[in-house]
MIDOSE-1310 file (N, C-alpha, C; in nm, 2 decimals, decimal comma, always signed):
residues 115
xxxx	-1,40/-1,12/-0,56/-1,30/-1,22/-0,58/-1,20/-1,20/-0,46; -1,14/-1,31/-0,40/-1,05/-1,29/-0,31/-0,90/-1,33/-0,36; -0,84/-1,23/-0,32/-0,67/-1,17/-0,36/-0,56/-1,24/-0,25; -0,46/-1,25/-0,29/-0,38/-1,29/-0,22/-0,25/-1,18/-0,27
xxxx	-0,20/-1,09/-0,14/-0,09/-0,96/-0,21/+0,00/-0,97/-0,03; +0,12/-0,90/-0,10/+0,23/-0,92/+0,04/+0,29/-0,82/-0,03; +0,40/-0,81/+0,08/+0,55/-0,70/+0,04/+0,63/-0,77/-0,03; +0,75/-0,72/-0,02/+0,83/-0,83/-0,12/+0,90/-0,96/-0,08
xxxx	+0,92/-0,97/+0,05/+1,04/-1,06/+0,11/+0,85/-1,15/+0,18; +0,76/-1,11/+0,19/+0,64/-1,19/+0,25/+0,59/-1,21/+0,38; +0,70/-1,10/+0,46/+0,66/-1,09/+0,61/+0,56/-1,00/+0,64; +0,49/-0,91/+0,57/+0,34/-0,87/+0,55/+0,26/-0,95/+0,42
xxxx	+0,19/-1,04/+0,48/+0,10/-1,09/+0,36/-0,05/-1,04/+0,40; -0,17/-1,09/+0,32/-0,27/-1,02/+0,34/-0,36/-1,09/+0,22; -0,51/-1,10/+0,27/-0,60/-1,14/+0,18/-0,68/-1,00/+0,15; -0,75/-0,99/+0,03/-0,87/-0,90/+0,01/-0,94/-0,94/-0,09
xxxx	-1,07/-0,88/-0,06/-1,17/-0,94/-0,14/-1,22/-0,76/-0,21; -1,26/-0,80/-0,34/-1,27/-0,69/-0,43/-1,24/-0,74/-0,56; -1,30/-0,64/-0,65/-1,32/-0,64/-0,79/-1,21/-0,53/-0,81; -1,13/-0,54/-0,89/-1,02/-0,44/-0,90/-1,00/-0,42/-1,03
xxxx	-1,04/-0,35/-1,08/-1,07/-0,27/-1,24/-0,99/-0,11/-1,29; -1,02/-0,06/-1,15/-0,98/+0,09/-1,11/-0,86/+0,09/-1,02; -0,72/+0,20/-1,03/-0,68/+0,20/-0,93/-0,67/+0,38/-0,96; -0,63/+0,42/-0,83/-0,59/+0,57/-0,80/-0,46/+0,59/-0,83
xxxx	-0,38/+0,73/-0,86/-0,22/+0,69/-0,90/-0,20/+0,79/-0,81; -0,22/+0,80/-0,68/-0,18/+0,94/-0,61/-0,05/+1,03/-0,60; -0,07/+1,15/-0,60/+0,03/+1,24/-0,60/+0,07/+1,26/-0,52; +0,07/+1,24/-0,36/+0,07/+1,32/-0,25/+0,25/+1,28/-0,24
xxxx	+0,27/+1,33/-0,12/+0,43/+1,36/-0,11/+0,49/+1,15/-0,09; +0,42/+1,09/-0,03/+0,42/+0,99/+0,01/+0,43/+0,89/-0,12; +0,30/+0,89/-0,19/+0,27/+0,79/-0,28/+0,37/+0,83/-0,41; +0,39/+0,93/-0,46/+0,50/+1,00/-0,55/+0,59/+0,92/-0,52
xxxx	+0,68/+0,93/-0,45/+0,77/+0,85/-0,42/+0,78/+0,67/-0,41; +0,66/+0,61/-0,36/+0,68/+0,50/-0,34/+0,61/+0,45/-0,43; +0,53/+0,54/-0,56/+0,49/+0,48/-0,70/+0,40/+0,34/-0,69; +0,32/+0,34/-0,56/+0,20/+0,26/-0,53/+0,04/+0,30/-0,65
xxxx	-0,03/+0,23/-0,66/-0,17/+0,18/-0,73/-0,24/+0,15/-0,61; -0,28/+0,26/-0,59/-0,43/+0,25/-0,49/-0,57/+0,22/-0,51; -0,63/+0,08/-0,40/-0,77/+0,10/-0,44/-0,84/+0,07/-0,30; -0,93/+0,09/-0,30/-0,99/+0,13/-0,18/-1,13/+0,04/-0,13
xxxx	-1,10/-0,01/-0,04/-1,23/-0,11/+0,04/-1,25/-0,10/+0,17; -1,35/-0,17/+0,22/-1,39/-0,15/+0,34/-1,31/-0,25/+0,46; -1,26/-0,19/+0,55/-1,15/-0,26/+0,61/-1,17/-0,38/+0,70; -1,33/-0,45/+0,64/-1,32/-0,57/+0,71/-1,33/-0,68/+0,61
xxxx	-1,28/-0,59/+0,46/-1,25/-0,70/+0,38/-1,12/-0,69/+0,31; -1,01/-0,70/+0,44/-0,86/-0,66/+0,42/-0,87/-0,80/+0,52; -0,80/-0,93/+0,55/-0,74/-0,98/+0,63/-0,57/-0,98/+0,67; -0,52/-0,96/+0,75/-0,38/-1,00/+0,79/-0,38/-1,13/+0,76
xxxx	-0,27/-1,17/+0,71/-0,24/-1,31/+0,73/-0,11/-1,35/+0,79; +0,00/-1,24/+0,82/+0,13/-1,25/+0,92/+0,05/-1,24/+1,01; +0,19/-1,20/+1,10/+0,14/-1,17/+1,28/+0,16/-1,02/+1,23; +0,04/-0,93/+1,30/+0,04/-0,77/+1,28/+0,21/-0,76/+1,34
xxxx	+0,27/-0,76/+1,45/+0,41/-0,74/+1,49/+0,51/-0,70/+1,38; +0,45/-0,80/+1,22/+0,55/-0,73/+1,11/+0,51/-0,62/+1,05; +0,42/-0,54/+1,14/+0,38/-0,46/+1,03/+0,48/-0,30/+1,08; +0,51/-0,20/+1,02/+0,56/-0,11/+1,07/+0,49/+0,03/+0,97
xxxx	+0,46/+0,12/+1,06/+0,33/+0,17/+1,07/+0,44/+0,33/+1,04; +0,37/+0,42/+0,95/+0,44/+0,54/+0,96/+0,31/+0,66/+0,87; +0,33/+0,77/+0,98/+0,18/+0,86/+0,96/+0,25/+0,99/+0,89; +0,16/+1,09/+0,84/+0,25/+1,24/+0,81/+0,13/+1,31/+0,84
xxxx	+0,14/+1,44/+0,78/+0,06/+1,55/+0,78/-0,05/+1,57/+0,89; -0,13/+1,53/+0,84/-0,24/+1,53/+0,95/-0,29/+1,41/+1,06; -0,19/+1,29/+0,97/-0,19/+1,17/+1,07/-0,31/+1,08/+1,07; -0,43/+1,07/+0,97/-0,49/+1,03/+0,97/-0,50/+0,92/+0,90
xxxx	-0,42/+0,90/+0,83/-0,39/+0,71/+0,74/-0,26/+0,62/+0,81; -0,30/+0,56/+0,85/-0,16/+0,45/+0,90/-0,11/+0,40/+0,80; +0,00/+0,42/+0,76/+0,07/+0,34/+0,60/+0,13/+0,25/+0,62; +0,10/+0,16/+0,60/+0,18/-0,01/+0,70/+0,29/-0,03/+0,55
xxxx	+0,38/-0,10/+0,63/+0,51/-0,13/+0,49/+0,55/-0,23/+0,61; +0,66/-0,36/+0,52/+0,75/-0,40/+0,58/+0,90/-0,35/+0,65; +0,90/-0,38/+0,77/+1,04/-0,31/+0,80/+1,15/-0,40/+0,75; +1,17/-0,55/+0,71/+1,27/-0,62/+0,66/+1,29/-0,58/+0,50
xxxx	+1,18/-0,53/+0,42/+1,19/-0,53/+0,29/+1,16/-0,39/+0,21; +1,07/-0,30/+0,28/+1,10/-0,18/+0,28/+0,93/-0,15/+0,16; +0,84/-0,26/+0,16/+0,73/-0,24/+0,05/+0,63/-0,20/+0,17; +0,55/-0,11/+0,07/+0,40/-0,07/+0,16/+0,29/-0,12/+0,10
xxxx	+0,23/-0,24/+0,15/+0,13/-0,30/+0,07/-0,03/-0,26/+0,10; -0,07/-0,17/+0,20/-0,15/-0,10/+0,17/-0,18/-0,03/+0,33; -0,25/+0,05/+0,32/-0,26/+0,15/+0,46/-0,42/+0,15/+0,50; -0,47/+0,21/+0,60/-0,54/+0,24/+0,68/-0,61/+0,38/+0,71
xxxx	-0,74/+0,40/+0,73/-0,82/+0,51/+0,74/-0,95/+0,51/+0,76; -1,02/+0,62/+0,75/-1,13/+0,61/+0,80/-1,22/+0,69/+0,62; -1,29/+0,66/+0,62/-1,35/+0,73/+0,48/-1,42/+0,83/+0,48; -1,46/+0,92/+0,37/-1,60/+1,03/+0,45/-1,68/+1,00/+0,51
xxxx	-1,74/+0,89/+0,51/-1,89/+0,85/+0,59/-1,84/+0,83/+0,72; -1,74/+0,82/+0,73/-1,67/+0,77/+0,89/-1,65/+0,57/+0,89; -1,68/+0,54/+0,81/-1,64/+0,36/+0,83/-1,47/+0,35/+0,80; -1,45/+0,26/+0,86/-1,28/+0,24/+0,86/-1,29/+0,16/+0,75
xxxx	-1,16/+0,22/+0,66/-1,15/+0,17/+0,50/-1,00/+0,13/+0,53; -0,93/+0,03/+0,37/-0,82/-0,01/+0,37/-0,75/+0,07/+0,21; -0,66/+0,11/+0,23/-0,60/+0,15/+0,06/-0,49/+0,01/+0,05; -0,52/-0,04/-0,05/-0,42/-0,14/-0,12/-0,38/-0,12/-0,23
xxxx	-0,23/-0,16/-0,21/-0,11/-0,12/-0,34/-0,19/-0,24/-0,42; -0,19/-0,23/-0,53/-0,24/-0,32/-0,64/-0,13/-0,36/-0,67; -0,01/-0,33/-0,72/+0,11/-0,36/-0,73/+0,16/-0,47/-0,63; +0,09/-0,51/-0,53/+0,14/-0,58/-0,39/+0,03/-0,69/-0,46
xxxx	+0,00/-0,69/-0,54/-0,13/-0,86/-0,57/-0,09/-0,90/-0,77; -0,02/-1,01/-0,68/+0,06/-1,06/-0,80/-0,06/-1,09/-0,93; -0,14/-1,10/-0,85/-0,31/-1,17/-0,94/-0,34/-0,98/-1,06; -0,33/-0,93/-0,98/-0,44/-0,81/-1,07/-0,32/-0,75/-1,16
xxxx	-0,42/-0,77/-1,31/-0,33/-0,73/-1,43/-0,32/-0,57/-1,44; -0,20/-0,52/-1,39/-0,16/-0,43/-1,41/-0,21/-0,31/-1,51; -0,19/-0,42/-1,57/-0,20/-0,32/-1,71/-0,36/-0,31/-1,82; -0,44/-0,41/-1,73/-0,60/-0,39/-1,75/-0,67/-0,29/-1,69
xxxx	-0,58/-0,20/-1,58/-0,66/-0,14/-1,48/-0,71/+0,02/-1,54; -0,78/+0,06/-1,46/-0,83/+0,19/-1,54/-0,76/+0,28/-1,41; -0,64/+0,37/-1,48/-0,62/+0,44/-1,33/-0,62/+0,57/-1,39; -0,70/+0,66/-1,25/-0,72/+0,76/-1,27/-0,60/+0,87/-1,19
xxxx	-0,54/+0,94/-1,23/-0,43/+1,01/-1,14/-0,53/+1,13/-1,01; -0,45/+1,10/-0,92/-0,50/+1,20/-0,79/-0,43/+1,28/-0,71; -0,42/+1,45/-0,77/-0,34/+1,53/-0,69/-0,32/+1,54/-0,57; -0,32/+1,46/-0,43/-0,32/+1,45/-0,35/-0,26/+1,52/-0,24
xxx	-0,14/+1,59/-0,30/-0,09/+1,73/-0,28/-0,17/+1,87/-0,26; -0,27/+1,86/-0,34/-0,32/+1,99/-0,38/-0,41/+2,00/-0,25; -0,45/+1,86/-0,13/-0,57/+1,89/-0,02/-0,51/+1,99/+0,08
């Protein structure tokens, strides 16, 4: 199914295609705080639909996930990585896709702190 999800004010918008059933509730220092629903695809089934120029990009620890958020509105509607196998994947806030019922999802919590 293809999604339609943004930040809040809509200067990051974004299509994705996925079945969204499951989300992650991660712990790490980052997601704790910004109380994001993560799910996870392969990052040539993420489209931009702004101009990338809105996107504002911020890394931690080891620097290996790009966390894209708006700079006008302050939402992070999903980040960037590479997965075990090595293929570039996308994490998307589920909360950022007005379509997926929240409250049907099966989320599993993930210490993300503890790596």
């Amino acid at each position: 199914m293809l999604y339609e999800g943004s930040c809040h004010c809509g200067n990051v918008a974004f299509e994705v295609e996925g079945e969204f059933t499951e989300a992650l509730d991660c712990n790490c220092s980052l997601c704790r705080r910004r109380g994001g629903l993560l799910a996870f695809v392969p990052r040539e089934k993420l489209v931009l639909t702004t101009a990338e120029d809105n996107l504002s990009t911020y890394t931690f620890n080891r620097h290996v996930i790009r966390h894209h958020f708006c700079a006008n509105c302050g939402i992070a509607p999903f980040g960037e990585g590479v997965a075990p196998d090595g293929s570039a994947m996308a994490s998307i806030n589920l909360r950022c896709i007005p379509a997926v019922d929240l409250g049907a999802l099966k989320v599993t919590a993930y210490d993300g702190a503890a790596r």
